[in-house]
C-alpha positions, 0 to 999 in steps of 0.5 A: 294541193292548195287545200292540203296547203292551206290545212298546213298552213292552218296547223302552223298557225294554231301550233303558233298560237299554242305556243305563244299562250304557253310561253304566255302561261310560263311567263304567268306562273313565273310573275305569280311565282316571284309575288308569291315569294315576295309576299311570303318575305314581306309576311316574315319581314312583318312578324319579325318587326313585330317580335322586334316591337313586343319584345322592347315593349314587354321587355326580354321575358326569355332568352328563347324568344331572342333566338326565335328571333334569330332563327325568323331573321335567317327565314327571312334571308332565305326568302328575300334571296329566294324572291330575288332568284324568282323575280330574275326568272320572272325578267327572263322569261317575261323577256322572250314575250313582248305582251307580258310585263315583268314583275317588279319587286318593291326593294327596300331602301338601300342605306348610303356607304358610310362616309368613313370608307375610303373610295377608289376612284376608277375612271372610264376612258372617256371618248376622243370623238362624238358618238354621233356625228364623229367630231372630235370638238367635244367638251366635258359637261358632267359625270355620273359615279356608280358606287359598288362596295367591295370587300379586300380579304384578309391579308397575312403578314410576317413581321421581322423584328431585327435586333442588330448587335454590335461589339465593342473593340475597346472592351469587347462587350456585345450591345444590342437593343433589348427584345419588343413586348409580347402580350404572350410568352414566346410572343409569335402571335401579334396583338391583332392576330389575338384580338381576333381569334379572341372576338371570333371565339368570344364575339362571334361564337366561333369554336376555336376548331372551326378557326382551325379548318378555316386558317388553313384555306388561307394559307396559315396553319394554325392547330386547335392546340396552339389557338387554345395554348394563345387563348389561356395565355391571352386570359392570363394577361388580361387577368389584372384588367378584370381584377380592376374591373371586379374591384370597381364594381364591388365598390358600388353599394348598389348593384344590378345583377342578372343571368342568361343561360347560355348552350355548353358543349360538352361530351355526348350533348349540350348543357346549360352553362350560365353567364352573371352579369353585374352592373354599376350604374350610378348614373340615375342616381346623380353619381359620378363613378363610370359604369361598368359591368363584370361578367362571371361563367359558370357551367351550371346555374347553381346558387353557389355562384353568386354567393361565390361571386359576391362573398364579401359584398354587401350593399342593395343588390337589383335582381329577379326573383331567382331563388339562387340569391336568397341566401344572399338576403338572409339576416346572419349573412356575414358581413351583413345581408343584402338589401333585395331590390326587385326588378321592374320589368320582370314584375311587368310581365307577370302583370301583362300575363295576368292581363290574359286572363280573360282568354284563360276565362274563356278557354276554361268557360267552354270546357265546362260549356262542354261538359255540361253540354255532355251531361256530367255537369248541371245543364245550367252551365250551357246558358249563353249570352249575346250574339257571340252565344258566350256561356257567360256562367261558365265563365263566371263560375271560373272566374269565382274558382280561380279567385277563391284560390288565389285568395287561399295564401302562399303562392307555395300553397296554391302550388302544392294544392295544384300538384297534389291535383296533377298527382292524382289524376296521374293516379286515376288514369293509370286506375282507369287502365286497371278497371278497364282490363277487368270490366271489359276483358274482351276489348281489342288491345293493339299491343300487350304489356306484361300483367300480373292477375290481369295487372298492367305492370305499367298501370300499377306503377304509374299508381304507385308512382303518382301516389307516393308524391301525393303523400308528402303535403301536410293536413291543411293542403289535404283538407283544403283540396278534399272540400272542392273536390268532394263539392264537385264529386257529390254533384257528379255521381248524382248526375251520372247515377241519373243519366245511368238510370235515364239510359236504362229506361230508354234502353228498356222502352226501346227493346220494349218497342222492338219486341211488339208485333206490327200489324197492317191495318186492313 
């Protein structure tokens, strides 16, 4: 009995033991889990900040970078509010063992309240005897406050404006005070009720259907009708306030002007919608008159709006290389043409593009390095140079191409020479496809397409459709594409003729090889 005692006791122990090092390895996990997450907040944070820097250091080169921003902001709450839920876990658990530590987050610094906020003062009864010994001589010696923001919900309210009427007993003639004023007619909707469902919709992007279903679970039905009816009369009395606000900025001889596309919805998907802004900034210029800035929306992007938006204004106007204002610039513009000013930080950004050019020297440099290492460009692009093995005439053979065509002219004739390029080699695959059906007709095919003699449809569509773009560029663009391209085909069939050869004698030494008896020395 003392053994089987003793084997049990022993067993307690060890299942003691399994499972402190369980709960130890739970609490472990839980730590590794909450520094994890923690690290992937601090990651985010991190990229976020520097998508912050770049873009205020290169300017706003696209609407599309600032909503990846927003989108990189709410990754970022998700994973500080995921931190959060794993360090409680990481305490909790961390709690039940006395050997193991809880992880600590490091929280960012908390701004202080604003001043102008009032404070509701809440004071704790304070004791009438001493904690410690229960004397009642205690006197007051300090206090701590603890600050907690709160949030009051939003209040409805009616208000009854009571005109009273009164008679007259000398001529019976009624008197009555006249009737308050209304921003809208019929005025059920006061100016703060306006103001809001103005900046919900405006401000804050809310549809006028989400306030709709979201009045109503406070109490207030409201239909998307009526808040639709109160947003039109709303435009309509503020209709004067943006007249004078357009008079003053076309007054100004200079103007700076840009657009941003903006998400319309519409029926089955959503479009690009466009918003023109116009700035008056006499400032820099030691003027007097205020600034102000006139916003125009339109449900496209068309270079009608800003002809329609600056009819009968002329004077220097500071935009981007948007081809919708060039009929703003043309000399029989009446009452006289534009002065185009370009703008500064849209230059910048094609400097710092061109600034890359030695990460596209080296992309273009190893595809060639590639290629000539594969045989179907001369072996002489495969020199490397340095410990970095950089295949520097790759890169410089490159470097020269790229000049020659920059050095050609218009930007719009480097453009065709680059898509008669695309064109045609558009045209050469679906070519490829056509060659292959009857070079190699045995050739395994996972699908099948409809065919004509052995004619892919599809292919001989795609050949006819790459051809017929082709065929609208002029002579010189012609010409101009065949030099470099007969420069490099001549040299590539020398080389493939070579290797074809090359391959044959091998083939050929080799069956020779296969074919000749081998005897066993004696």
């Amino acid at each position: 009995m003392d053994d089987a005692a003793s084997e049990i006791a022993r067993l307690r122990a060890a299942l003691a033991a399994s499972e402190a090092r369980a709960a130890s390895a739970e609490a472990d996990l839980a730590q590794v889990r909450a520094v994890v997450t923690t690290s992937e907040a601090m990651i985010r944070h991190l990229k976020l900040e520097i998508a912050k820097m770049r873009r205020e250091q290169y300017g706003q080169s696209s609407e599309r970078r600032a909503r990846l921003i927003d989108q990189m902001e709410l990754q970022l709450e998700e994973l500080e509010a995921g931190a959060t839920e794993d360090e409680i876990a990481a305490e909790r658990v961390a709690a039940k063992i006395t050997n193991v530590s809880a992880f600590e987050r490091r929280r960012p610094a908390r701004k202080p309240f604003p001043e102008h906020l009032p404070r509701e003062r809440v004071i704790i009864e304070a004791p009438a005897h001493c904690a410690c010994c229960g004397s009642a001589r205690i006197v007051k010696m300090g206090e701590d406050i603890t600050e907690t923001l709160e949030a009051i919900p939003r209040q409805w309210k009616v208000i009854q404006t009571v005109r009273e009427k009164f008679t007259c007993r000398d001529c019976e003639k009624i008197s009555q005070p006249p009737a308050p004023f209304h921003a809208t007619p019929h005025g059920w909707a006061g100016p703060n009720l306006l103001a809001t469902i103005l900046f919900e919709k405006f401000g804050h992007h809310q549809p006028l259907n989400r306030q709709a279903e979201r009045y109503p679970i406070e109490g207030v039905d409201l239909s998307l009708s009526t808040l639709a009816d109160q947003v039109g009369a709303c435009a309509t009395a503020l209709q004067p306030i943006h007249d004078l606000i357009r008079a003053h900025v076309l007054a100004a001889r200079r103007l700076h002007d840009d657009d941003t596309t903006v998400p319309l919805l519409a029926k089955g998907a959503t479009r690009q919608a466009g918003l023109w802004t116009y700035v008056r900034d006499d400032r820099p210029l030691a003027g007097g008159a205020p600034p102000a800035a006139l916003f125009h929306f339109s449900p496209d992007r068309e270079k009608t709006h800003p002809n329609r938006h600056l009819t009968r204004w002329h004077g220097t106007l500071q935009a981007d290389a948007y081809g919708g204002y060039n009929d703003l610039y043309r000399a029989g513009r009446s009452p006289a043409p534009v002065i185009s000013a370009l703008c500064w930080s849209h230059a910048r950004r094609k400097f710092f593009e061109l600034a890359d050019i030695a990460g596209n020297v080296r992309k273009r440099s190893r595809l060639l390095f590639g290629m000539a290492r594969d045989g179907d460009l001369p072996r002489s692009l495969t020199r490397t140079l340095g410990s970095g093995r950089s295949p520097w005439l790759g890169a410089l053979t490159y470097l020269v191409v790229a000049c020659g065509f920059a050095a050609v002219g218009e930007i719009e004739f480097v453009a065709s020479l680059s898509s008669l390029g695309v064109t045609l080699v558009f045209a050469a695959i679906n070519m490829a496809v056509i060659a292959i059906r009857f070079t190699q007709p045995g050739l395994e095919r996972p699908f099948r397409l409809p065919s004509i003699a052995n004619v892919p449809l599809t292919a001989a569509l795609g050949v006819v459709s790459s051809l017929l773009p082709a065929a609208q560029y002029g002579w010189k663009v012609y010409l101009t594409f065949g030099g470099p391209f007969l420069l490099g085909a001549v040299p590539y069939a020398l080389v493939s003729s070579r290797r074809a050869r090359k391959g044959t004698s091998e083939d050929e030494s080799r069956n020779q090889c296969q074919a000749e008896p081998i005897h066993d020395k004696e």
